[in-house]
Chimera marker file (.cmm) of the C-alpha trace (Angstrom):
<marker_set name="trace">
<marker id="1" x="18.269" y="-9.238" z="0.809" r="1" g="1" b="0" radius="0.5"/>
<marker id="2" x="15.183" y="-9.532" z="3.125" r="1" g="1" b="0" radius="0.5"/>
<marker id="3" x="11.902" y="-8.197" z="1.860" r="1" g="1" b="0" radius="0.5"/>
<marker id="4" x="12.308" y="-6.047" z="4.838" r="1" g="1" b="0" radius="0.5"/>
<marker id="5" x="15.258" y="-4.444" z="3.872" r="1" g="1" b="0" radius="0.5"/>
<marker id="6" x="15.272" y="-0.389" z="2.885" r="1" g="1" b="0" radius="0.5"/>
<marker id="7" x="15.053" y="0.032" z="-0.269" r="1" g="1" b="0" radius="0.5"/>
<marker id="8" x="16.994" y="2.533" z="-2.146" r="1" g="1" b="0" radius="0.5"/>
<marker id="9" x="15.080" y="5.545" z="-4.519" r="1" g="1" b="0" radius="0.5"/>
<marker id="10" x="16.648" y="4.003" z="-7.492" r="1" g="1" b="0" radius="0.5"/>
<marker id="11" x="15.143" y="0.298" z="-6.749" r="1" g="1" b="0" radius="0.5"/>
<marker id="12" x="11.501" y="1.971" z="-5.146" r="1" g="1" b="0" radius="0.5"/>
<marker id="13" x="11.780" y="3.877" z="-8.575" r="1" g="1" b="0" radius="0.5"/>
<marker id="14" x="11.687" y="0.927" z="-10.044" r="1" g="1" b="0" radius="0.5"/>
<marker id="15" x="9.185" y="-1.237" z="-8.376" r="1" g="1" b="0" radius="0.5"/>
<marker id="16" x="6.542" y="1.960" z="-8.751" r="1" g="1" b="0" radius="0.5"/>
<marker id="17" x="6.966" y="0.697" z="-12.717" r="1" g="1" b="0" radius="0.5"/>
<marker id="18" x="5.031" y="-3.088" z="-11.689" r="1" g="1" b="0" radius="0.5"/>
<marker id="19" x="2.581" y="-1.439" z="-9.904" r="1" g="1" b="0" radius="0.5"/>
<marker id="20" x="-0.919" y="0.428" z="-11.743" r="1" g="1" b="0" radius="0.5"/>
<marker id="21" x="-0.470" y="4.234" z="-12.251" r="1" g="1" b="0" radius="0.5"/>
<marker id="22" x="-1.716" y="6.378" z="-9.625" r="1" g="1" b="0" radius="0.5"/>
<marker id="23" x="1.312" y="4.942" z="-6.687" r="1" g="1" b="0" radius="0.5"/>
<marker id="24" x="3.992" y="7.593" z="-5.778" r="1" g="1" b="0" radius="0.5"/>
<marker id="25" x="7.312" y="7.850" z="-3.627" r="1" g="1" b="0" radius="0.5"/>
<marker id="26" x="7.158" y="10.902" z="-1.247" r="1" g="1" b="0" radius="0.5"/>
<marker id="27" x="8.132" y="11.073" z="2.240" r="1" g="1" b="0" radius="0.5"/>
<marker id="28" x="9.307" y="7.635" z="3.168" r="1" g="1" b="0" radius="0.5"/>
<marker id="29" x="6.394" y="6.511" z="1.942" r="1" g="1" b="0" radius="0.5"/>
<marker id="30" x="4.530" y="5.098" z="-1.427" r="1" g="1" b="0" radius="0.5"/>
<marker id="31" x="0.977" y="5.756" z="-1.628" r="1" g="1" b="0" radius="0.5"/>
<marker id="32" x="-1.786" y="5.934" z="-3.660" r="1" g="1" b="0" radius="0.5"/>
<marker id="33" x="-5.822" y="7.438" z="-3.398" r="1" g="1" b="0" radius="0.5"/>
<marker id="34" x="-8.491" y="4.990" z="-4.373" r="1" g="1" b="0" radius="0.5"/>
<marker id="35" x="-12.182" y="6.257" z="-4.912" r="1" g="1" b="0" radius="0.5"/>
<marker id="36" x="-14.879" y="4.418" z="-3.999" r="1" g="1" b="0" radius="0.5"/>
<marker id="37" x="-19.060" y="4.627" z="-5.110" r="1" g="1" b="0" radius="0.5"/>
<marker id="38" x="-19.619" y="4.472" z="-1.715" r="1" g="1" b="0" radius="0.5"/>
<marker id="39" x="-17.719" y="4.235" z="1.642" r="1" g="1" b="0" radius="0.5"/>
<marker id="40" x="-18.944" y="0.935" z="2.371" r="1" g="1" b="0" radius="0.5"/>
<marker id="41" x="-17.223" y="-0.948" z="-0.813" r="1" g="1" b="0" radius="0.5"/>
<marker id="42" x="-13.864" y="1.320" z="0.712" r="1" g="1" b="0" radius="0.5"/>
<marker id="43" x="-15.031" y="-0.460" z="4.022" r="1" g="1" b="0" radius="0.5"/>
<marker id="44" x="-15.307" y="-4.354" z="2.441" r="1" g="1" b="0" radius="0.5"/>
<marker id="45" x="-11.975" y="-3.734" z="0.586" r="1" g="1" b="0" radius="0.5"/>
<marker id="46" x="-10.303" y="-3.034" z="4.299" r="1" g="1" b="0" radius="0.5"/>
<marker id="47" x="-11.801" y="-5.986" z="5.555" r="1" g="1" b="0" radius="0.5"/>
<marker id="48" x="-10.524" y="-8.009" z="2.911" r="1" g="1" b="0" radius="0.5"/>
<marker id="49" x="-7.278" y="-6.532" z="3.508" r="1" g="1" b="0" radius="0.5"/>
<marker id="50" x="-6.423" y="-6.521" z="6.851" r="1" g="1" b="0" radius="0.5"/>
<marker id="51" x="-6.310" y="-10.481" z="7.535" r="1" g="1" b="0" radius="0.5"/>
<marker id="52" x="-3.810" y="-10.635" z="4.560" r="1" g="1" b="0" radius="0.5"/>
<marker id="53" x="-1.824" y="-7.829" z="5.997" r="1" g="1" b="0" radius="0.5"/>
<marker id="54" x="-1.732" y="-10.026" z="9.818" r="1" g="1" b="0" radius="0.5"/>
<marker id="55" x="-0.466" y="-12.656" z="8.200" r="1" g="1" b="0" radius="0.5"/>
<marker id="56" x="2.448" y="-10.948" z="6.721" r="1" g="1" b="0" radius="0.5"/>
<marker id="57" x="2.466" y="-8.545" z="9.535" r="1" g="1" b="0" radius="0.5"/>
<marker id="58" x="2.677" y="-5.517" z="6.918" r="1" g="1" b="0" radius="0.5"/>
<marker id="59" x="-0.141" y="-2.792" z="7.328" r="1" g="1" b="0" radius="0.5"/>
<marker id="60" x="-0.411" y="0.372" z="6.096" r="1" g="1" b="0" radius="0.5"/>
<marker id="61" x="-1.507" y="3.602" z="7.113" r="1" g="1" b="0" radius="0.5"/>
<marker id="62" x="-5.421" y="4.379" z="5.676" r="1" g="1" b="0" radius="0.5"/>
<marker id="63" x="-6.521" y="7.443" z="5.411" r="1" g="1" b="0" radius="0.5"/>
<marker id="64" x="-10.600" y="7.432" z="4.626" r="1" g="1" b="0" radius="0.5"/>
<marker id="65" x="-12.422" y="10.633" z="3.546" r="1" g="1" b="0" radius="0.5"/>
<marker id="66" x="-16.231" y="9.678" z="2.863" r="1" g="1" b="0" radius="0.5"/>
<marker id="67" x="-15.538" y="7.723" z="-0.578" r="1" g="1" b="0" radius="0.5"/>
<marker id="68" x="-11.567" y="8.369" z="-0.905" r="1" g="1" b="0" radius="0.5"/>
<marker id="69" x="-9.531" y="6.010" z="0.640" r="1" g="1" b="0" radius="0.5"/>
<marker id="70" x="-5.455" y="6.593" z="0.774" r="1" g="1" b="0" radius="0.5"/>
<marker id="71" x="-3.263" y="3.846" z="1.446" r="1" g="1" b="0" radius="0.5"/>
<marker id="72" x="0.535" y="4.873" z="2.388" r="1" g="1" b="0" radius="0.5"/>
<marker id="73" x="2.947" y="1.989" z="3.205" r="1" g="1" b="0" radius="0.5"/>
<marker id="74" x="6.313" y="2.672" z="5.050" r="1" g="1" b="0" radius="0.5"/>
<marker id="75" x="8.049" y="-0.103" z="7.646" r="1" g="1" b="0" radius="0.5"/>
<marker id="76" x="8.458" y="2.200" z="10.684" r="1" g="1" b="0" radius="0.5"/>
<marker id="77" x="10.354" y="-0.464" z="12.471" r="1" g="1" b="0" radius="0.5"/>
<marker id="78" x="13.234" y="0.277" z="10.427" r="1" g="1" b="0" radius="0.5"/>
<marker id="79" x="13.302" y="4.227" z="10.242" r="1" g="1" b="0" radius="0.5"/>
<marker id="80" x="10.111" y="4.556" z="7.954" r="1" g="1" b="0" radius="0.5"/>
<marker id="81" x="11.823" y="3.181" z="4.736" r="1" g="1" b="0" radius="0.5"/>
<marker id="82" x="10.130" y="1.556" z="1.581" r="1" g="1" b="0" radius="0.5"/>
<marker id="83" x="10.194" y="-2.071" z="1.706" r="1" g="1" b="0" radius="0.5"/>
<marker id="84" x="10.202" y="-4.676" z="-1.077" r="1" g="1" b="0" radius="0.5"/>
<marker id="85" x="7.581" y="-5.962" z="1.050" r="1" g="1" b="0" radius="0.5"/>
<marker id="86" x="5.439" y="-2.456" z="1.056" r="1" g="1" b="0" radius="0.5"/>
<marker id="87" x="5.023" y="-3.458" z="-2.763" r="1" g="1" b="0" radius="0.5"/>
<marker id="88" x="3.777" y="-6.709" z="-1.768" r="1" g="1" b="0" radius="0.5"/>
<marker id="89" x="0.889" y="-5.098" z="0.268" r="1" g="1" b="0" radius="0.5"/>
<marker id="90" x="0.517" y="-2.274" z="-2.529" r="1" g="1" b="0" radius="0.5"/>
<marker id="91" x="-0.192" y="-4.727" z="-5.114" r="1" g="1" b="0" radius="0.5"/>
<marker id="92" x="-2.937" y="-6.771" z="-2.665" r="1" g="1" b="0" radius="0.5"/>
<marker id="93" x="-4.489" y="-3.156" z="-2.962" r="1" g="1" b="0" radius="0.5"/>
<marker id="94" x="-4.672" y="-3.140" z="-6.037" r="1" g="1" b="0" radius="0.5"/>
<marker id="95" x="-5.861" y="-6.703" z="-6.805" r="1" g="1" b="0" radius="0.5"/>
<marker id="96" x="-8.786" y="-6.342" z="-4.575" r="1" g="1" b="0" radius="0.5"/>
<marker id="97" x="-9.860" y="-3.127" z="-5.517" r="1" g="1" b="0" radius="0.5"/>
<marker id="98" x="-9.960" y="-4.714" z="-8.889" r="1" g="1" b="0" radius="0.5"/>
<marker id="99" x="-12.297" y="-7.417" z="-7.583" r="1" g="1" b="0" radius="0.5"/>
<marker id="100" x="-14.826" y="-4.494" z="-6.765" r="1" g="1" b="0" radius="0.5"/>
<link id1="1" id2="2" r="1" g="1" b="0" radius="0.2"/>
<link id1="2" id2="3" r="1" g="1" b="0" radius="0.2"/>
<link id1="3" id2="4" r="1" g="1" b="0" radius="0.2"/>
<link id1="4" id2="5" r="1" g="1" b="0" radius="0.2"/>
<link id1="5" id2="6" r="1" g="1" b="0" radius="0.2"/>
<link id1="6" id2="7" r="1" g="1" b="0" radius="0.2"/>
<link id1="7" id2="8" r="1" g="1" b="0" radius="0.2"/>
<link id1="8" id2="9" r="1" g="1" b="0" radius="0.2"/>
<link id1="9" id2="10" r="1" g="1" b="0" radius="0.2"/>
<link id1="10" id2="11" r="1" g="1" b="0" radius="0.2"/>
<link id1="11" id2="12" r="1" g="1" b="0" radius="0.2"/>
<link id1="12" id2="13" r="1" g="1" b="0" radius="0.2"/>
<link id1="13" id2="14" r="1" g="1" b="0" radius="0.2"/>
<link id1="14" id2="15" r="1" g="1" b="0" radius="0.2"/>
<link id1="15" id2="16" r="1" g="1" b="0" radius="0.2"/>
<link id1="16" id2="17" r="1" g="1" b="0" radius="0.2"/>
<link id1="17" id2="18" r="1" g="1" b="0" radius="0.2"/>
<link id1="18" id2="19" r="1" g="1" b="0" radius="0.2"/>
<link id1="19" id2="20" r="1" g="1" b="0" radius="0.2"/>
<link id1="20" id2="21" r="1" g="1" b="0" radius="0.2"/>
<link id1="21" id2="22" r="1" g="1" b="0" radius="0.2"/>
<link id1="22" id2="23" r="1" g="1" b="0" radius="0.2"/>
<link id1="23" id2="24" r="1" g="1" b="0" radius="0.2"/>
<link id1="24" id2="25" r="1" g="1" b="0" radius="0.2"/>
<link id1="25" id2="26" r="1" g="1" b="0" radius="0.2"/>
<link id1="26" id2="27" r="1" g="1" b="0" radius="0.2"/>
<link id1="27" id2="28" r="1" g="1" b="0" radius="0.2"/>
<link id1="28" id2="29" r="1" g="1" b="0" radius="0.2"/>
<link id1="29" id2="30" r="1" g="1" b="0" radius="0.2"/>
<link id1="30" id2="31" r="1" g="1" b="0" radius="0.2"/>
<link id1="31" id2="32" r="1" g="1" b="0" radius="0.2"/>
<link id1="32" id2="33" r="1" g="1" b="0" radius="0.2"/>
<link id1="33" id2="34" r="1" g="1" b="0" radius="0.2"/>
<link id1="34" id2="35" r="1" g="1" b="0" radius="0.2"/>
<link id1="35" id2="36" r="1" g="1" b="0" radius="0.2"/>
<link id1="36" id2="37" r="1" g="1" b="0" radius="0.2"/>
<link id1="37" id2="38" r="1" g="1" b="0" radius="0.2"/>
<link id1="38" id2="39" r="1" g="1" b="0" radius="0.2"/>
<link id1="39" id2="40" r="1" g="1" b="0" radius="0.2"/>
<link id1="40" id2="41" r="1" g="1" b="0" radius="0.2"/>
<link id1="41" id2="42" r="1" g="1" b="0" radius="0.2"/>
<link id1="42" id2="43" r="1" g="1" b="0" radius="0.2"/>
<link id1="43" id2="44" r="1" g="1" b="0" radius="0.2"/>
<link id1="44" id2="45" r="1" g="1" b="0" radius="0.2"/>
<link id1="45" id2="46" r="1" g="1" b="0" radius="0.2"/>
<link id1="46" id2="47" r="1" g="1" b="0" radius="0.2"/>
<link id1="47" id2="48" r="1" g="1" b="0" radius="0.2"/>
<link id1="48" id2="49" r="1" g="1" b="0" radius="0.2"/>
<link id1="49" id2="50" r="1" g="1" b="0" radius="0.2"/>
<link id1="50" id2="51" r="1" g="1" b="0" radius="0.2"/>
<link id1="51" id2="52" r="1" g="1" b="0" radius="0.2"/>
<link id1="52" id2="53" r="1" g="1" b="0" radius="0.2"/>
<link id1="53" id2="54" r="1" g="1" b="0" radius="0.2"/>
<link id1="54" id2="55" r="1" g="1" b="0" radius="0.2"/>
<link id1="55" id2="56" r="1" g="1" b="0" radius="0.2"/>
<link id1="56" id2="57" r="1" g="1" b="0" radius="0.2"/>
<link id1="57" id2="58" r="1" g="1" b="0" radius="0.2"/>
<link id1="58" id2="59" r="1" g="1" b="0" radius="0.2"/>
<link id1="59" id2="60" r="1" g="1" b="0" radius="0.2"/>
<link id1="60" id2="61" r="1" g="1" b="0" radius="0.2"/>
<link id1="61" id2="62" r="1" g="1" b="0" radius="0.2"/>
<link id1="62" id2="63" r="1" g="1" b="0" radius="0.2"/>
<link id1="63" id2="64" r="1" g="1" b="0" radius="0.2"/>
<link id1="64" id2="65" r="1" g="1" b="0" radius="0.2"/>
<link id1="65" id2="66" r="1" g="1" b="0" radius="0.2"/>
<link id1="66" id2="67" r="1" g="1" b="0" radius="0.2"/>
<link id1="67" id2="68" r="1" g="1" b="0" radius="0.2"/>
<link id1="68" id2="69" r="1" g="1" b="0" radius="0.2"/>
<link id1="69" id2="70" r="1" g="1" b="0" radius="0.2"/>
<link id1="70" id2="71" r="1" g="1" b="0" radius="0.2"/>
<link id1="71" id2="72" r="1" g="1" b="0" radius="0.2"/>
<link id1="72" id2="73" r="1" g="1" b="0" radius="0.2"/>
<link id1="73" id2="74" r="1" g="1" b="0" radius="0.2"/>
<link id1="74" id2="75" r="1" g="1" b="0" radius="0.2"/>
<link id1="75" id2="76" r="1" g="1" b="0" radius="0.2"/>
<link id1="76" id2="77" r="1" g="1" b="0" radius="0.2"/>
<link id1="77" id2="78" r="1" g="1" b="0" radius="0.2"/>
<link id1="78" id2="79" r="1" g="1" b="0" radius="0.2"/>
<link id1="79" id2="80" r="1" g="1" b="0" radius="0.2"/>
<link id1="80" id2="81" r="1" g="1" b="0" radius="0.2"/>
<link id1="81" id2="82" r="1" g="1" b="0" radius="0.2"/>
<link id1="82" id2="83" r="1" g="1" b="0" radius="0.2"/>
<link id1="83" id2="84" r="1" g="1" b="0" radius="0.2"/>
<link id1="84" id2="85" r="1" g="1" b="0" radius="0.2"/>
<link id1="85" id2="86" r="1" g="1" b="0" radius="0.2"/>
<link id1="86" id2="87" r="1" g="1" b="0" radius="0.2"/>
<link id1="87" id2="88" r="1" g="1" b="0" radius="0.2"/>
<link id1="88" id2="89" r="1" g="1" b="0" radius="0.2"/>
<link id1="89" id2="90" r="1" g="1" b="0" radius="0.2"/>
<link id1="90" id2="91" r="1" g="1" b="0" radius="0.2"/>
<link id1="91" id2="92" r="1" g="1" b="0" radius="0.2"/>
<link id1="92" id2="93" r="1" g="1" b="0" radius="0.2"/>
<link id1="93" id2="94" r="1" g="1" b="0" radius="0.2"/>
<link id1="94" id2="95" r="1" g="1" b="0" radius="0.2"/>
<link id1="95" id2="96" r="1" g="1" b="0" radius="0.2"/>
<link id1="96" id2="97" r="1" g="1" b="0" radius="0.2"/>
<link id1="97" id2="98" r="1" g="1" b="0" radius="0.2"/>
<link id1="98" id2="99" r="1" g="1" b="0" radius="0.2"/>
<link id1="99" id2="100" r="1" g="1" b="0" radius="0.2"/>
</marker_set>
């Protein structure tokens, strides 16, 4: 199975369990809200980010009020289905936001 292959409730289910609490499955989509002391370390985490996400051409969708940040990951080239590789991005999220 490719890493960009839907994934099925059951198996996203599953996956949520590896990643930190706070990630959900809703809409085609797992996400999760971040808060930031300021919107600039929200900013430096998204630069971070975004070259990693090139090179695995995965991004998600960021959605930035002031000091909350929330990340949603879907692959909308296959129908806007959770990937195995969504959790891939989700848990470069999390390891920079831990590096904060």
């Amino acid at each position: 199975m490719s890493d960009l292959s839907a994934l099925t409730t059951e198996e996203i289910k599953e996956k949520l369990k590896e990643l930190p609490e706070g990630w959900e499955y809703k809409n085609n989509r797992i996400s999760k809200t971040f808060i930031f002391d300021t919107i600039m370390d929200g900013i430096k985490l998204l630069d971070k980010l975004i070259p990693y996400c090139d090179s695995i051409d995965h991004h998600p969708d960021v959605h930035i009020y002031f000091k909350k940040f929330i990340f949603e990951l879907t692959r909308f080239d296959i129908g806007e289905k959770v990937t195995a590789r969504d959790f891939v991005v989700a848990k470069k999220i999390e390891e920079l936001y831990k590096e904060q």
